[in-house]
C-alpha positions as CSV (number, residue, x, y, z in Angstrom):
1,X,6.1,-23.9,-31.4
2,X,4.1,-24.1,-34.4
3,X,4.1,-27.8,-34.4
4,X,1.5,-27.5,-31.8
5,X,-1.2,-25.3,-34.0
6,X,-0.6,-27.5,-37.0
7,X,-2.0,-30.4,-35.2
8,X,1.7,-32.3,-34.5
9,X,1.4,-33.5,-30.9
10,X,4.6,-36.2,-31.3
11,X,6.3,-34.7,-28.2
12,X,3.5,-34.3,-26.5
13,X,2.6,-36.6,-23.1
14,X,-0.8,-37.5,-22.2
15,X,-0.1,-36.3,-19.0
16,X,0.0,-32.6,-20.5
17,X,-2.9,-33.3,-22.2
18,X,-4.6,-34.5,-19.3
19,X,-4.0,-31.1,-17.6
20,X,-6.4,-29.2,-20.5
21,X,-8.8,-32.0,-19.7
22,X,-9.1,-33.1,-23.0
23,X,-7.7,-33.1,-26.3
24,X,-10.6,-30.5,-27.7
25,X,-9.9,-28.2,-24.6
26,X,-6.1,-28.3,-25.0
27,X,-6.7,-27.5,-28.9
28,X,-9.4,-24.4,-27.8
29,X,-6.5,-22.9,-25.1
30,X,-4.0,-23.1,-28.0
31,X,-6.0,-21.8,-31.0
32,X,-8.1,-18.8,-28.9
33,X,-7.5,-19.2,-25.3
34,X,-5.2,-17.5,-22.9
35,X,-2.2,-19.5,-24.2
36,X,-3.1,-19.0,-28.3
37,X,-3.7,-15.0,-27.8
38,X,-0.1,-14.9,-25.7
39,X,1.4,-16.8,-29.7
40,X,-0.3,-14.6,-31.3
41,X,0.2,-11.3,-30.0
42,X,4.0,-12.4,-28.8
43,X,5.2,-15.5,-31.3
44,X,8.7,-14.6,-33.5
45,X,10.1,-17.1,-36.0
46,X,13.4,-14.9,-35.8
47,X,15.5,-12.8,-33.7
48,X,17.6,-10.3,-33.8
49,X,19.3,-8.8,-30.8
50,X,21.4,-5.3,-31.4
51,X,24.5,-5.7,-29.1
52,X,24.6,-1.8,-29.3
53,X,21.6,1.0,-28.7
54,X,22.9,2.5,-32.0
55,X,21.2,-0.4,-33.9
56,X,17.8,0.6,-32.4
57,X,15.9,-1.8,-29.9
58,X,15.7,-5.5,-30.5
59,X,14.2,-7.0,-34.3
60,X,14.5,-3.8,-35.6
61,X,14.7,-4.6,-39.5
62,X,18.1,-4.8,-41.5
63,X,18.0,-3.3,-43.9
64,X,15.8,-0.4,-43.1
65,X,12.4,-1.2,-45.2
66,X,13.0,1.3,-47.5
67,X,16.3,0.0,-49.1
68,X,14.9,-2.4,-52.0
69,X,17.6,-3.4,-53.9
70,X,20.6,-5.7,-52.7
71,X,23.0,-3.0,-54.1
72,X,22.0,-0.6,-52.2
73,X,22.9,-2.6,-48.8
74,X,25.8,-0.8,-48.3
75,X,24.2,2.7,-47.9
76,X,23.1,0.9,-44.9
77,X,26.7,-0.2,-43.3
78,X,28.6,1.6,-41.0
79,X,31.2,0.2,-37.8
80,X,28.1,-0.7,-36.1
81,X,25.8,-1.8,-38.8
82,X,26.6,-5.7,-38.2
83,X,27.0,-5.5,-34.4
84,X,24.1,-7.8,-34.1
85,X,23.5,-11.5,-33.5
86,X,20.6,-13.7,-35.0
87,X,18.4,-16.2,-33.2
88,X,16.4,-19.3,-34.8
89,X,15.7,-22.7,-34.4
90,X,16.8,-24.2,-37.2
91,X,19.3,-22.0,-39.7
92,X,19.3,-19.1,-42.1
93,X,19.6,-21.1,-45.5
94,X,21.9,-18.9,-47.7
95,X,19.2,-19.7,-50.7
96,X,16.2,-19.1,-48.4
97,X,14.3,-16.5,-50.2
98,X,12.3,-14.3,-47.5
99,X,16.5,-13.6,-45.5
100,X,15.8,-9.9,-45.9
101,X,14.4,-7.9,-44.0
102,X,16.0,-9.1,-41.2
103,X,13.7,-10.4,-39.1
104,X,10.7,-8.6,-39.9
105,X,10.5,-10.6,-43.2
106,X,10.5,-14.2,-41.9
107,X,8.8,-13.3,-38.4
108,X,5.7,-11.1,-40.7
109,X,5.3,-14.4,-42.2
110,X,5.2,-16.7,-38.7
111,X,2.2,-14.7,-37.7
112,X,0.4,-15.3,-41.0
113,X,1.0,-18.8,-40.8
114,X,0.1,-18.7,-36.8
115,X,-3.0,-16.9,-37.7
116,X,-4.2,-19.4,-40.8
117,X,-3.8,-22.4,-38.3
118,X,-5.5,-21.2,-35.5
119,X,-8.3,-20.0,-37.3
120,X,-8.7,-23.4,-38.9
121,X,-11.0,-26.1,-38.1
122,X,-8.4,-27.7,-35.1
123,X,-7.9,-31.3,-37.1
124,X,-7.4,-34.5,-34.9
125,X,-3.4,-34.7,-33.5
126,X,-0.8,-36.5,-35.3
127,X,-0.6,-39.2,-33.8
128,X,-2.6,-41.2,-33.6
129,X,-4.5,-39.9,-36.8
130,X,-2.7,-38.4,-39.7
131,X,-0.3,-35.7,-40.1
132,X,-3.1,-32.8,-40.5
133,X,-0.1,-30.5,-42.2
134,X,-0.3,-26.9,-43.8
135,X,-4.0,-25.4,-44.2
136,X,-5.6,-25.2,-47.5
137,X,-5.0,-21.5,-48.1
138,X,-1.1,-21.7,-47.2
139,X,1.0,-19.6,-49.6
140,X,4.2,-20.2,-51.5
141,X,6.3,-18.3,-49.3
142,X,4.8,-19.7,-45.7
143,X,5.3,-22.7,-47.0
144,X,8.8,-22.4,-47.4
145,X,9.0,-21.5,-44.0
146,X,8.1,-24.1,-42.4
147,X,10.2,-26.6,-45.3
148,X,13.7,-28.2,-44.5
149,X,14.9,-24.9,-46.2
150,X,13.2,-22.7,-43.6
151,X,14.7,-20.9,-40.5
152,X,13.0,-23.9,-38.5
153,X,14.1,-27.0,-40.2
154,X,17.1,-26.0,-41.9
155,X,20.3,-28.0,-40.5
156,X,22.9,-26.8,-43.6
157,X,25.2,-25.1,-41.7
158,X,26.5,-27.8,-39.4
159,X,25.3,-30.9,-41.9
160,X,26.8,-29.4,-45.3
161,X,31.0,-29.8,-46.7
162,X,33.0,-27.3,-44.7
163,X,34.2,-25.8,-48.1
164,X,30.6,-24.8,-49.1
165,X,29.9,-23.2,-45.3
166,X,33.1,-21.2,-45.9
167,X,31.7,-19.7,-49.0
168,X,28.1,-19.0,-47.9
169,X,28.3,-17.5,-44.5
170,X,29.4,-14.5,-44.9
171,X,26.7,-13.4,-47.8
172,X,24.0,-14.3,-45.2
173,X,25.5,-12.2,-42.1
174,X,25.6,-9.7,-44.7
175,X,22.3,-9.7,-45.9
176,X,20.9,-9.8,-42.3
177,X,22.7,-7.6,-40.3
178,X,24.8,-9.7,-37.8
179,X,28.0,-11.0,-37.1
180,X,27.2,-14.3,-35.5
181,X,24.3,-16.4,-36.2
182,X,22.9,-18.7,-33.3
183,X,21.3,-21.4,-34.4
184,X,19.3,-25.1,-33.2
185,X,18.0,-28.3,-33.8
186,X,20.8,-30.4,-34.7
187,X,21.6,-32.8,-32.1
188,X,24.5,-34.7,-31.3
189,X,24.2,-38.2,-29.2
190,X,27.9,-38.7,-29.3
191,X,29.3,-36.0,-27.6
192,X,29.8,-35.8,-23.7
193,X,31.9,-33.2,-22.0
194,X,33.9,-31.6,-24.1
195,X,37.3,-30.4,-23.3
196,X,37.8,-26.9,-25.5
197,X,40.7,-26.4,-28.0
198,X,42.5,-23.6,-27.7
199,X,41.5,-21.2,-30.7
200,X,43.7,-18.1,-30.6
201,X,43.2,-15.6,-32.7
202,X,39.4,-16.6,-34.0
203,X,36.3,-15.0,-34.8
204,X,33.3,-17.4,-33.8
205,X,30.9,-16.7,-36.4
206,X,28.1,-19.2,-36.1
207,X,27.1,-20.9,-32.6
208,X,24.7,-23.9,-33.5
209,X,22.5,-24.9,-30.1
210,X,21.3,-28.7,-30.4
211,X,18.1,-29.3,-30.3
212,X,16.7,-29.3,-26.7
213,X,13.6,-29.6,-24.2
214,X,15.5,-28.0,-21.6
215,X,18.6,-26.2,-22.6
216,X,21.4,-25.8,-24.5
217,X,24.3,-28.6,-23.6
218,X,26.9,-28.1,-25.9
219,X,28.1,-25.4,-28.5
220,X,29.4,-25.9,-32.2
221,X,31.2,-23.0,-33.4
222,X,32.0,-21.8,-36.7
223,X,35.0,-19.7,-36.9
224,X,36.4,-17.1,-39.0
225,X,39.9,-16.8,-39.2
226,X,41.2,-13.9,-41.8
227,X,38.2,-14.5,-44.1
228,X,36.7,-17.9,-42.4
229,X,38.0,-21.3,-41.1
230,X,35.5,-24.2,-39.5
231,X,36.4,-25.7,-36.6
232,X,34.3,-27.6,-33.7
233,X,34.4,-26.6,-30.1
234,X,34.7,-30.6,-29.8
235,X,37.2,-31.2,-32.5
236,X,38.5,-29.9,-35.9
237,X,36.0,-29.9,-38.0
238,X,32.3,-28.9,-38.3
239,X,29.1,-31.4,-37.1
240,X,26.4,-31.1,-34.8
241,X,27.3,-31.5,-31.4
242,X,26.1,-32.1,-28.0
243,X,22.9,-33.7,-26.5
244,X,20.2,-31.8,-24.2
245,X,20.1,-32.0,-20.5
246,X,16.5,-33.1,-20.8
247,X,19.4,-36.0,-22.9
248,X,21.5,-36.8,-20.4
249,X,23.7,-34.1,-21.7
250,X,25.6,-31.5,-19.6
251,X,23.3,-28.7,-18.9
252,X,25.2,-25.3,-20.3
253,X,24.3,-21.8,-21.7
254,X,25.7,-19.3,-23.6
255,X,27.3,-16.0,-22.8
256,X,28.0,-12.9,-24.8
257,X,29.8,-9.6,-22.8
258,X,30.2,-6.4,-25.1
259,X,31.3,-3.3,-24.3
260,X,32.2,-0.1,-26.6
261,X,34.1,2.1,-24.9
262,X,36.2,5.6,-26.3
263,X,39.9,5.7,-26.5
264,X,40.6,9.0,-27.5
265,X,38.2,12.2,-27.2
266,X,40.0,13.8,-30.3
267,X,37.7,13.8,-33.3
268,X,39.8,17.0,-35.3
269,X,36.0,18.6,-35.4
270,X,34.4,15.3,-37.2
271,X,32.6,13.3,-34.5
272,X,32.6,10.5,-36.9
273,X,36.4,9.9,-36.9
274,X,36.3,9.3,-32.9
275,X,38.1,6.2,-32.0
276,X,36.0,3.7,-29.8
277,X,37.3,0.0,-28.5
278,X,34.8,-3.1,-29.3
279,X,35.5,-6.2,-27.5
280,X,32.8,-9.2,-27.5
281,X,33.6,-12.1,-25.2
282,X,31.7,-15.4,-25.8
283,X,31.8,-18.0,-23.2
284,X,30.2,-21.4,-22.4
285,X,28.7,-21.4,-19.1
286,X,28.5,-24.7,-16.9
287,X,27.7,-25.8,-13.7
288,X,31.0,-25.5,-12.4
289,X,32.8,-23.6,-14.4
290,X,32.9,-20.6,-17.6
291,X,35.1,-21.7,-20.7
292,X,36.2,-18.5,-22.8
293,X,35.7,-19.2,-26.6
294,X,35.8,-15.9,-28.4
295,X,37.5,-13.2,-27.1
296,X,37.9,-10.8,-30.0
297,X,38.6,-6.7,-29.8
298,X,38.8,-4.3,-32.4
299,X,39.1,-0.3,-32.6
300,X,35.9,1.3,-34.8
301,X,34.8,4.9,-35.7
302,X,32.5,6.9,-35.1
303,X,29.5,9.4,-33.7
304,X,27.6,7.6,-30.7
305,X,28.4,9.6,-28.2
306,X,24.6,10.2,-28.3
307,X,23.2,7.1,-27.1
308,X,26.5,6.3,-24.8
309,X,29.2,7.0,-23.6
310,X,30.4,3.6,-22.2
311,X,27.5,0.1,-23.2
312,X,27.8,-3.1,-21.8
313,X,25.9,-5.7,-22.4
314,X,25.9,-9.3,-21.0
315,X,23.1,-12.2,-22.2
316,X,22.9,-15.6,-20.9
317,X,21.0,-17.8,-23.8
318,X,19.2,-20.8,-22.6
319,X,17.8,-22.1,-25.4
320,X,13.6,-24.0,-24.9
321,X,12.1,-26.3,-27.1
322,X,8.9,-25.6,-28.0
């Protein structure tokens, strides 16, 4: 989205112009009219979505934003702490330094950036004139948000060696608060239809979305076997894959089904030690038919009999370009 403020108007038809008017009034509706207030009062560079009520509504922080130091993390962890999934366009850069809090950090610094380019004089749109780029008052660290390191840009995790994924991911869904990291912008032209490998026993970890004006058409999967293993929903290895429908592609979505349910009411007097079944089933949804990727169940501990007794939640992900 932020392409749009900065004054990068590449993907942008004169036909959608035409419907502002004019290139001033389309630049007026997005810097202070109707559609420039809805950015900034609603705009988020990050997301991420609690698959539990335990965790506390949607981009609530992780950790809390009292916990400073990276050692004291785990004061922080408990069977649900990491029940969680992340949203960008890009990827979450294992040396990207604004990770944590998750998302308030990178999101806190979206708005500022929003807010410097709106308030800006509105330069002329690239193209035809030149690449306007950051304002003048753009700090260090908004900066490297919007850099091939940042959540937007960054394509590491489907470009780099799969030796070097295997030994980053798991610091990153650590220091953010997840278990599965969704992720854009890294097409593939290649790839038609896939059929799906059989993957028993995995753990998807990462889903990468190609980039898209639609929606999502194909699904790369990282996967963690014991501690992890890469493999492609398309073939064995990981690389970017799948094309848009807006493409040609095969129009698809994503769903994730969790549900926590209790298998035994015996706690010996510590609600903490009650048992409770986890199962998360992600599945590629097409026109015509539902392909079962991840279907992975596991027994956890402890007190939620608070916020429910039995949670289910189902999301269907159709990714937008902006």
């Amino acid at each position: 989205m932020l392409l749009r403020p900065i004054g990068d108007w590449r993907y942008v038809y004169p036909t959608e112009i035409a419907t502002f008017g004019s290139v001033a009034e389309r630049q007026k509706m997005l810097a202070s009219g109707r559609i420039g207030r809805s950015w900034a009062h609603n705009y988020t560079t990050a997301a991420r979505l609690p698959l539990h009520p335990f965790l506390g509504p949607p981009n609530t922080p992780y950790p809390s934003l009292h916990i400073e130091k990276e050692e004291d993390f785990e004061d922080t962890e408990h069977a649900l702490s990491h029940s969680a999934l992340s949203f960008v366009h890009g990827g979450l850069a294992p040396h990207y330094g604004s990770l944590s809090p998750f998302p308030s950090s990178i999101n806190d610094l979206g708005a500022s950036l929003l807010r410097k380019l709106q308030n800006r004089p509105q330069p002329q749109p690239h193209p035809p004139y030149p690449y306007p780029g950051l304002p003048a008052d753009t700090t260090p660290t908004e900066a490297a948000l919007y850099s091939g390191d940042g959540p937007l840009w960054y394509r590491g995790w489907a470009m780099e060696a799969e030796a070097k994924v295997c030994a980053e991911v798991d610091a990153v869904l650590k220091k953010t608060g997840t278990r599965r990291m969704i992720m854009g912008h890294t097409p593939d032209f290649t790839v038609a239809y896939p059929p799906f490998p059989t993957l028993p026993g995995v753990d998807c970890m990462m889903i990468i979305r190609e980039s898209s004006l639609a929606a999502m058409a194909k699904l790369s999967l990282l996967i963690q076997v014991t501690e992890l293993f890469v493999v492609n929903v398309n073939c064995a290895h990981i690389s970017p894959q799948g094309i848009s429908h807006a493409y040609g592609g095969v129009l698809s979505a994503l769903s994730i089904h969790y549900t926590l349910t209790p298998v035994s009411s015996e706690d010996n007097g510590d609600p903490s030690q009650k048992k409770w079944r986890e199962r998360e089933v992600v599945s590629a949804l097409y026109p015509d038919r539902q392909v079962i990727l991840v279907d992975d169940e596991k027994d956890v501990h402890g007190d939620f009999d608070a916020l429910s007794y039995f949670c289910s939640v189902r999301s269907t992900v159709l990714y937008t370009r902006s």
